[in-house]
PDB file of N, CA, C and O in Angstrom:
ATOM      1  N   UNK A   1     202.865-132.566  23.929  1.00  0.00           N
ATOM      2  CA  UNK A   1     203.180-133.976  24.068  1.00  0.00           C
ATOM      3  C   UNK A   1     203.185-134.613  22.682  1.00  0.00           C
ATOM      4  O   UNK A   1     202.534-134.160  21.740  1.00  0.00           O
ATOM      5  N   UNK A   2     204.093-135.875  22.609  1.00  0.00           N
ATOM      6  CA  UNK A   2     204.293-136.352  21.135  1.00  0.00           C
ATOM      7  C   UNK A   2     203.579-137.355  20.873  1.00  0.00           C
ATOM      8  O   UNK A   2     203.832-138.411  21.453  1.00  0.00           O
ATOM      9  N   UNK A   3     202.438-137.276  19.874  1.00  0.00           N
ATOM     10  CA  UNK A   3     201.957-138.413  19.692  1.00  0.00           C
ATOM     11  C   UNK A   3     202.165-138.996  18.438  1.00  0.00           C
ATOM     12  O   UNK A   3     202.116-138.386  17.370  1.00  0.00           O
ATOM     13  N   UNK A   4     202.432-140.367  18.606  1.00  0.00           N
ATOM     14  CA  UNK A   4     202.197-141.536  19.529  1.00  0.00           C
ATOM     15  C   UNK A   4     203.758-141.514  20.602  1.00  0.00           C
ATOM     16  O   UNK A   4     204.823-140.945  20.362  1.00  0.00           O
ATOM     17  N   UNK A   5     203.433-142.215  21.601  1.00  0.00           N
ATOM     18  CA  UNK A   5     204.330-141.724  22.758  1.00  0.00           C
ATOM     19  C   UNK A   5     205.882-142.699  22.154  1.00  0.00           C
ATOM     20  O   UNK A   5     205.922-143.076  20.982  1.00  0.00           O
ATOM     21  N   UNK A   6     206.732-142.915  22.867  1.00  0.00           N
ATOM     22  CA  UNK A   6     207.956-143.657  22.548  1.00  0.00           C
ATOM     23  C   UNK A   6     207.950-144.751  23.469  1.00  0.00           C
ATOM     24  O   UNK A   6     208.830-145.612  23.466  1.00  0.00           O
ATOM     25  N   UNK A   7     206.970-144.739  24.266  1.00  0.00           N
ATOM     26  CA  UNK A   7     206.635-146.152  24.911  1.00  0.00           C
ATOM     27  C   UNK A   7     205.818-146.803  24.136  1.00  0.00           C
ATOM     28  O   UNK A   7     205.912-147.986  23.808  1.00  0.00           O
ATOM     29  N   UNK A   8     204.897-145.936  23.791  1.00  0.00           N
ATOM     30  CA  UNK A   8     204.177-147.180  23.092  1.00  0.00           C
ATOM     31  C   UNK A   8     204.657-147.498  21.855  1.00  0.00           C
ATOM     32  O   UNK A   8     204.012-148.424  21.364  1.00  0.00           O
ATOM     33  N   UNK A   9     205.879-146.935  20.886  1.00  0.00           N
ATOM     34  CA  UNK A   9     205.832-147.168  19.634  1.00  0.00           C
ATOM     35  C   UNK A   9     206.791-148.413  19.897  1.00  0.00           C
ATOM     36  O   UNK A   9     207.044-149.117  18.920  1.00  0.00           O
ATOM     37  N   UNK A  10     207.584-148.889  21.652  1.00  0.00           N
ATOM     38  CA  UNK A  10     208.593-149.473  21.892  1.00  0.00           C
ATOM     39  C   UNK A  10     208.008-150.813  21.839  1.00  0.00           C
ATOM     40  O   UNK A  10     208.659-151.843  21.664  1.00  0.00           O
ATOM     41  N   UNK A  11     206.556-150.727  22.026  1.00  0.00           N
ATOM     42  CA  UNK A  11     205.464-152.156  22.235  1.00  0.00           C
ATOM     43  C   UNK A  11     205.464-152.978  20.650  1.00  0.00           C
ATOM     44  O   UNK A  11     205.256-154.174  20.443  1.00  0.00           O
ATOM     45  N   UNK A  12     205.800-151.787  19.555  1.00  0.00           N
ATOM     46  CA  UNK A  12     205.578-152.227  18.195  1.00  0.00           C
ATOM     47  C   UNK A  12     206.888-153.153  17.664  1.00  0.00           C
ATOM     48  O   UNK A  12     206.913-154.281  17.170  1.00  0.00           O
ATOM     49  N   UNK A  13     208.365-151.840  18.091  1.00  0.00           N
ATOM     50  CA  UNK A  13     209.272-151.821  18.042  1.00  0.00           C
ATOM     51  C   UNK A  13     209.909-152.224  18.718  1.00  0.00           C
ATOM     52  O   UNK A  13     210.114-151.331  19.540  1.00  0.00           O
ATOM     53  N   UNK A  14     210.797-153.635  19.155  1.00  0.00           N
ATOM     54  CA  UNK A  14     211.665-153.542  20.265  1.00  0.00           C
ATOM     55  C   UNK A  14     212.468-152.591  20.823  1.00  0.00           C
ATOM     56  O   UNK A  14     212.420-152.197  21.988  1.00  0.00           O
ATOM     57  N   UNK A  15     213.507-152.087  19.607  1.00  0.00           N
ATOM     58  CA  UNK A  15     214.786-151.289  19.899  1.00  0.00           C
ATOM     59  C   UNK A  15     214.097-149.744  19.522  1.00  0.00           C
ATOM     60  O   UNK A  15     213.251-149.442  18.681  1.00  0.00           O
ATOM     61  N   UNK A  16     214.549-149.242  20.128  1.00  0.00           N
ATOM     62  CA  UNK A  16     214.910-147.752  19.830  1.00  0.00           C
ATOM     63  C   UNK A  16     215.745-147.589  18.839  1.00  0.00           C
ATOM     64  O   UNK A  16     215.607-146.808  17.897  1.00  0.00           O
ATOM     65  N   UNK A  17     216.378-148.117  18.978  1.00  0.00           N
ATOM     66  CA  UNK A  17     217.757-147.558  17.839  1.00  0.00           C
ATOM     67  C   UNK A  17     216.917-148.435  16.073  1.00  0.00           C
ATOM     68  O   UNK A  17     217.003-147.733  15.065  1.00  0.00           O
ATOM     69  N   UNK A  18     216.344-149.591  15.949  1.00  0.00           N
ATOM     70  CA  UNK A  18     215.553-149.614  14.876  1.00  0.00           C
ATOM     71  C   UNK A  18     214.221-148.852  14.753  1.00  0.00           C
ATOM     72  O   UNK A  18     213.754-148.767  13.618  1.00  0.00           O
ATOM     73  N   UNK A  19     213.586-148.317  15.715  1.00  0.00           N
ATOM     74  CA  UNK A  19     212.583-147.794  15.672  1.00  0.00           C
ATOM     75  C   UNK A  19     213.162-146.247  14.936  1.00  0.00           C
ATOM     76  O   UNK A  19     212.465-146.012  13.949  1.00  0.00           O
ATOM     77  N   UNK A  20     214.017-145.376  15.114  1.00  0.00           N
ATOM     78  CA  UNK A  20     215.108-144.346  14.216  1.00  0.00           C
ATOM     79  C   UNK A  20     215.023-144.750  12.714  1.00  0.00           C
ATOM     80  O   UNK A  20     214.513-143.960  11.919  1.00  0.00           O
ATOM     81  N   UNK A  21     215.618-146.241  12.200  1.00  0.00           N
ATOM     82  CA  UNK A  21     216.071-146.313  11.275  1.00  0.00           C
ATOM     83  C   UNK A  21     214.910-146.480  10.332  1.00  0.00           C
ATOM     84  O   UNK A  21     214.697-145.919   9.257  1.00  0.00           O
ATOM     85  N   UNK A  22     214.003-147.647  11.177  1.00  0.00           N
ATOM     86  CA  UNK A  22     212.528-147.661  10.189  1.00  0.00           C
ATOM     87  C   UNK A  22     211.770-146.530  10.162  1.00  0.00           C
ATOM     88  O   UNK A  22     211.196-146.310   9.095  1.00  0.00           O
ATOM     89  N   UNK A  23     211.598-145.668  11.152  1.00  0.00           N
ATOM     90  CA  UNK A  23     210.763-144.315  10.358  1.00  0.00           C
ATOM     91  C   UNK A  23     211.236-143.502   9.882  1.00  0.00           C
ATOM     92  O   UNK A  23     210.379-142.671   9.579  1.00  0.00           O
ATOM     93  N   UNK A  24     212.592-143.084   9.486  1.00  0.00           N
ATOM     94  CA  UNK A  24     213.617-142.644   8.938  1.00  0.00           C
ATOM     95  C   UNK A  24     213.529-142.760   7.704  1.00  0.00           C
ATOM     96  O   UNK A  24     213.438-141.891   6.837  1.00  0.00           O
ATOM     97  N   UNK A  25     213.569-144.241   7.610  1.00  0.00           N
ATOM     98  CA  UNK A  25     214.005-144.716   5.823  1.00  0.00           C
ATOM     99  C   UNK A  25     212.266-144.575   5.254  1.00  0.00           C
ATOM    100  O   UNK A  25     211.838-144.458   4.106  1.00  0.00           O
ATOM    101  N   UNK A  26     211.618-144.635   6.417  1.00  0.00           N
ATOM    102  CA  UNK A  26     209.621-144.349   5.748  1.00  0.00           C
ATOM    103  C   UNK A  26     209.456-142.931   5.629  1.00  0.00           C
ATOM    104  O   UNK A  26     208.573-142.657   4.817  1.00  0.00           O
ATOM    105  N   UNK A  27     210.129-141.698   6.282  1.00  0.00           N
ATOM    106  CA  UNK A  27     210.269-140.849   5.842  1.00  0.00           C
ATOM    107  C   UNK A  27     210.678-140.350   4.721  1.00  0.00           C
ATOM    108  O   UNK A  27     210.252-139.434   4.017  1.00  0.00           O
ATOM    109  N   UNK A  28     212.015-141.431   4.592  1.00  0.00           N
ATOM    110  CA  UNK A  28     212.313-140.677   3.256  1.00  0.00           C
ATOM    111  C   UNK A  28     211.707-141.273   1.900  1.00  0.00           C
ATOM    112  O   UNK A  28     211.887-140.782   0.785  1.00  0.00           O
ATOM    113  N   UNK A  29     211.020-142.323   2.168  1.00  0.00           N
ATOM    114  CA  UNK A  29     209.985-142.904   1.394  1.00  0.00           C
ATOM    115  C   UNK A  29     208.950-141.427   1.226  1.00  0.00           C
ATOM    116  O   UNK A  29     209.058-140.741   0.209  1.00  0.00           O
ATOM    117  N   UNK A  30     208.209-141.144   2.060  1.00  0.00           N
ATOM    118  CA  UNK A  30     207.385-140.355   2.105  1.00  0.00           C
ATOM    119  C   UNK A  30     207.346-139.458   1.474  1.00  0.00           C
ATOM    120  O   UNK A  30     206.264-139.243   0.927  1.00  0.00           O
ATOM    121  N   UNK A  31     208.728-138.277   1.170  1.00  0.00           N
ATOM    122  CA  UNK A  31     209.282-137.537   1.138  1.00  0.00           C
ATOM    123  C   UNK A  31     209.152-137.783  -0.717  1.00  0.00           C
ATOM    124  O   UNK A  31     208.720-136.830  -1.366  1.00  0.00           O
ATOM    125  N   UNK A  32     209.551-139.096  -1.468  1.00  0.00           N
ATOM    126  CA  UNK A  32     209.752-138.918  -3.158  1.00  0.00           C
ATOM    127  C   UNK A  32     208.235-139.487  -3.224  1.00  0.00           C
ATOM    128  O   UNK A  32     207.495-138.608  -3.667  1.00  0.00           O
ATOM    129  N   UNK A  33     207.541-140.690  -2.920  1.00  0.00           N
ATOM    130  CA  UNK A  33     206.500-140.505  -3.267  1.00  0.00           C
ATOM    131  C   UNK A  33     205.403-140.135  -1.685  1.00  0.00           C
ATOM    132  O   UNK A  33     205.876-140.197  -0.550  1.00  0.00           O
ATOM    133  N   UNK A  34     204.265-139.851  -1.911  1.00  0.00           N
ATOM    134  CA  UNK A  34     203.186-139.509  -1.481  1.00  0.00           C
ATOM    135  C   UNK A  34     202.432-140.550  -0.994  1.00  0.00           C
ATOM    136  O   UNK A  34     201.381-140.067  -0.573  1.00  0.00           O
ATOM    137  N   UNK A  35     202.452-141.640  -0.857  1.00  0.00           N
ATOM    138  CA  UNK A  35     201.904-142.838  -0.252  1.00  0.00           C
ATOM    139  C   UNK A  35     201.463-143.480   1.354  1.00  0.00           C
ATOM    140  O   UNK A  35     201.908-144.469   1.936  1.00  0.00           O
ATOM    141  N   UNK A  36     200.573-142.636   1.716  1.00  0.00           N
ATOM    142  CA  UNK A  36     200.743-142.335   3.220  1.00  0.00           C
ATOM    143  C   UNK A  36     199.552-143.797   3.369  1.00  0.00           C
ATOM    144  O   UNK A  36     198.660-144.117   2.584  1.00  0.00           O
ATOM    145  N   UNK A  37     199.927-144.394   4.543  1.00  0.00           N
ATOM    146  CA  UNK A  37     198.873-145.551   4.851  1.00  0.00           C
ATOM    147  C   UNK A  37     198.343-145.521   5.770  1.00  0.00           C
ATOM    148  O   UNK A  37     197.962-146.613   6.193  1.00  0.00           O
ATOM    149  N   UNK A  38     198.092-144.557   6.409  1.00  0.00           N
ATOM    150  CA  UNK A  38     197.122-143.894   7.598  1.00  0.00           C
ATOM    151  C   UNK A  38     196.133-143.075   7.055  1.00  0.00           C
ATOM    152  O   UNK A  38     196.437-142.379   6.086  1.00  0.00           O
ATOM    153  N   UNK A  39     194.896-143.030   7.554  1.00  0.00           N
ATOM    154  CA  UNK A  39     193.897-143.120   7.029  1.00  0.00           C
ATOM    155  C   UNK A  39     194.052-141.238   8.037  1.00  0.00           C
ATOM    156  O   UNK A  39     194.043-141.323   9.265  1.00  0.00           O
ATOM    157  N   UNK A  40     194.176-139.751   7.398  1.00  0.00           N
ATOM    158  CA  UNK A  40     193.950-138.723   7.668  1.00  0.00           C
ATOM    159  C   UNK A  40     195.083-138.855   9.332  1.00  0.00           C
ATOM    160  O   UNK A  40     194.915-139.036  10.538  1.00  0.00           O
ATOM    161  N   UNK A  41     195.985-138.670   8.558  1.00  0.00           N
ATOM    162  CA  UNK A  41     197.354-138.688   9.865  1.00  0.00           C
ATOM    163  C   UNK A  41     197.281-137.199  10.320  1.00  0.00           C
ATOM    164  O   UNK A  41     197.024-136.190   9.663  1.00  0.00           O
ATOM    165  N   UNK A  42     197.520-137.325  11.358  1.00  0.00           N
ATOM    166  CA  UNK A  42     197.484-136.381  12.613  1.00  0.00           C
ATOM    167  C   UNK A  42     199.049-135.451  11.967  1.00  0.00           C
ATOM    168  O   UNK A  42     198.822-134.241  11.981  1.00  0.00           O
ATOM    169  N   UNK A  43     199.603-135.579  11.765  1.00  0.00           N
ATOM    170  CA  UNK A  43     200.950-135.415  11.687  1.00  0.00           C
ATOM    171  C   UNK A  43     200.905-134.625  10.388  1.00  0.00           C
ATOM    172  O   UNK A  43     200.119-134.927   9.490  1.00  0.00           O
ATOM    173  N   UNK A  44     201.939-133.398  10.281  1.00  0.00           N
ATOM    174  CA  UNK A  44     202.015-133.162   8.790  1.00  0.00           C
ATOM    175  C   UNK A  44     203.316-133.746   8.788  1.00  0.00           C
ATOM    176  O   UNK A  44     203.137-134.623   7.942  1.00  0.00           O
ATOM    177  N   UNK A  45     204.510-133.865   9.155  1.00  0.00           N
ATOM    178  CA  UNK A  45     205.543-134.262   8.917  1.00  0.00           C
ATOM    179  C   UNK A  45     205.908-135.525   8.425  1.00  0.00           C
ATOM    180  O   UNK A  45     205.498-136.425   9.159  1.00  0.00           O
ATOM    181  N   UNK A  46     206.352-135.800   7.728  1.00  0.00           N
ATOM    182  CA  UNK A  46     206.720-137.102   7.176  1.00  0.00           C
ATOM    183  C   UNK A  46     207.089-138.049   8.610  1.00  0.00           C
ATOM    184  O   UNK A  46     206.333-138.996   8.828  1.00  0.00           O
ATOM    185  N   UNK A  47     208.058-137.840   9.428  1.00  0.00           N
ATOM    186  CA  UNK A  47     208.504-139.068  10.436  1.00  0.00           C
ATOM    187  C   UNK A  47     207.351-138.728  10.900  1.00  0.00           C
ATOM    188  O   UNK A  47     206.575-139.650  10.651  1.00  0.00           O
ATOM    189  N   UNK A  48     206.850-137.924  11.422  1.00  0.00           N
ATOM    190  CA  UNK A  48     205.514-138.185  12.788  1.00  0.00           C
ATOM    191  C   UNK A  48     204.275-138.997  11.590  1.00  0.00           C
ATOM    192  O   UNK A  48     203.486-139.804  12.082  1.00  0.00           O
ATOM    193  N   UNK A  49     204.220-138.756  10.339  1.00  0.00           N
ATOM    194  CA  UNK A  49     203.385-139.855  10.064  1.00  0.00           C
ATOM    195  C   UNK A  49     203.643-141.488   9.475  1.00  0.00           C
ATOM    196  O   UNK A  49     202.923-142.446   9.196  1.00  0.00           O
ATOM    197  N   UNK A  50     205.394-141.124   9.468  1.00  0.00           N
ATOM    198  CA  UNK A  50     205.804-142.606   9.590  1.00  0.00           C
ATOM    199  C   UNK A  50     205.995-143.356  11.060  1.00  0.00           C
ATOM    200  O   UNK A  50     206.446-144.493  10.927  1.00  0.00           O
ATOM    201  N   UNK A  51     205.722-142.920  12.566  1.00  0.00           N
ATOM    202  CA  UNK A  51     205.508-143.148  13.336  1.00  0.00           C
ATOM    203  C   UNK A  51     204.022-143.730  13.669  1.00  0.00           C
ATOM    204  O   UNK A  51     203.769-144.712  14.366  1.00  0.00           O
ATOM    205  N   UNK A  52     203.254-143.015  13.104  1.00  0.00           N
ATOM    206  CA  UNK A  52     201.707-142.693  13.184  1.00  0.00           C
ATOM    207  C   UNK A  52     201.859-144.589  12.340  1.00  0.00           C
ATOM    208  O   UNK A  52     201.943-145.480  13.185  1.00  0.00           O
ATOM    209  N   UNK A  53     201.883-145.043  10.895  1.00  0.00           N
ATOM    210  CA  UNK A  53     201.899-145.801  10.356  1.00  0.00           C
ATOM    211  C   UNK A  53     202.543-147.426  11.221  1.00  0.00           C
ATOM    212  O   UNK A  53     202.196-148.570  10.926  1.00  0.00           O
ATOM    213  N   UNK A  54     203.521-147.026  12.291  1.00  0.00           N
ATOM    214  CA  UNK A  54     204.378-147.360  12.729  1.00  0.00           C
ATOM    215  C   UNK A  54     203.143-148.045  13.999  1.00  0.00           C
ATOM    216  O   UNK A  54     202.873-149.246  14.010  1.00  0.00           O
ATOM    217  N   UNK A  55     202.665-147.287  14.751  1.00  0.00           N
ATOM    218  CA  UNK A  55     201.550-147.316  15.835  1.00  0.00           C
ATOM    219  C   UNK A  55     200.043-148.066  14.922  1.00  0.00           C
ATOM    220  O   UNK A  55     199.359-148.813  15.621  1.00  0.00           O
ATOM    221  N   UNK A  56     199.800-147.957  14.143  1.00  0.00           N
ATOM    222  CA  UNK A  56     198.712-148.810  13.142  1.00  0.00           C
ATOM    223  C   UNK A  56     199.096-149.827  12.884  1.00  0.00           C
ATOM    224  O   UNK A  56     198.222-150.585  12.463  1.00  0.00           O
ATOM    225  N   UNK A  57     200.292-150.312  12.961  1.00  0.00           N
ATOM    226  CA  UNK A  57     200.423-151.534  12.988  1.00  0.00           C
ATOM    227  C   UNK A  57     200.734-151.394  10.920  1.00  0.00           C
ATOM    228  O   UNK A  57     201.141-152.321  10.221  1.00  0.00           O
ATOM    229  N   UNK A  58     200.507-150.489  10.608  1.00  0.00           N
ATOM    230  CA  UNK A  58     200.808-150.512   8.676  1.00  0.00           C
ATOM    231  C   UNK A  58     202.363-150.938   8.146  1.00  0.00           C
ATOM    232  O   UNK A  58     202.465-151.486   7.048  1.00  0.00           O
ATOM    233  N   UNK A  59     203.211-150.748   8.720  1.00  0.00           N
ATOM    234  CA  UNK A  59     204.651-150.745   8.988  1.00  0.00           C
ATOM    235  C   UNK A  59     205.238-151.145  10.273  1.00  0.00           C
ATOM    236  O   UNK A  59     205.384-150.709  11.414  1.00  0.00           O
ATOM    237  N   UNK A  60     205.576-152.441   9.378  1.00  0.00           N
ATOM    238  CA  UNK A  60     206.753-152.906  10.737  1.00  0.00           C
ATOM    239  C   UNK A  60     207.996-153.332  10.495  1.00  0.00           C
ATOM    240  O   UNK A  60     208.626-152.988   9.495  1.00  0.00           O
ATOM    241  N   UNK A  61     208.376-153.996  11.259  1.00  0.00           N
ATOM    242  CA  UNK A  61     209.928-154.263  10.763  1.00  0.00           C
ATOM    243  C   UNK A  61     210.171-155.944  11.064  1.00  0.00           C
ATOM    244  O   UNK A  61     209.786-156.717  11.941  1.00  0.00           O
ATOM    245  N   UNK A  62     211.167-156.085   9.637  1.00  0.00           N
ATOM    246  CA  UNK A  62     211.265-157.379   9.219  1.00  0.00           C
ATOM    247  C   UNK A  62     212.485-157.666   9.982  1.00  0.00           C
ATOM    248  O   UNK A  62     213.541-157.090   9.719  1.00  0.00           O
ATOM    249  N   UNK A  63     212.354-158.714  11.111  1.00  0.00           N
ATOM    250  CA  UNK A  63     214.026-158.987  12.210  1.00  0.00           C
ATOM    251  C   UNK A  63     214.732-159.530  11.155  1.00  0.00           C
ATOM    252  O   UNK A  63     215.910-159.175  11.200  1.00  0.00           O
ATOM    253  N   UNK A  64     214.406-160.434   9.988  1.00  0.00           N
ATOM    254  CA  UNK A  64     215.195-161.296   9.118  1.00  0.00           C
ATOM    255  C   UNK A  64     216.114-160.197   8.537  1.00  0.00           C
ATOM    256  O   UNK A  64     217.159-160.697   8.120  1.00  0.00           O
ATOM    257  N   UNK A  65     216.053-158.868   8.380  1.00  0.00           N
ATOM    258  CA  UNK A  65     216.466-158.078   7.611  1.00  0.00           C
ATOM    259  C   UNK A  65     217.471-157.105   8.629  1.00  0.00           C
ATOM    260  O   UNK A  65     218.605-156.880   8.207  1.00  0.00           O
ATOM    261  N   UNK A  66     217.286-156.838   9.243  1.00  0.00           N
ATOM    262  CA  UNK A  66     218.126-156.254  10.294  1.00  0.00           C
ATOM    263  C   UNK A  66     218.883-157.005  10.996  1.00  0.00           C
ATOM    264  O   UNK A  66     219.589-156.518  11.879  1.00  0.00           O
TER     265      UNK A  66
END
């Protein structure tokens, strides 16, 4: 099972289709620098710990910008 679920990341996130783009583009954040804001993430993968960040409430998404 995937944690954090896609219901609950939908409670953070309205859309699905931005919930893709913001842990996506935090992935690929992740990916050049090393800057993780979860405190010992469950996840080794970059999106499952930009999800993880995503569910902490550390990262969210700005509607003004989308």
């Amino acid at each position: 099972m995937l944690e954090p679920s896609v219901d609950n990341l939908l409670t953070k996130i309205n859309s699905k289709y931005a919930l893709v783009i913001v842990s996506s583009k935090r992935a690929r954040e992740l990916q050049d620098v090393d800057n993780v804001m979860v405190e010992a993430p469950q996840s080794t993968k970059n999106v499952g710990v930009a999800l993880e960040e995503i569910m902490d409430e550390k990262l969210t998404l700005d509607e003004d910008v989308v």
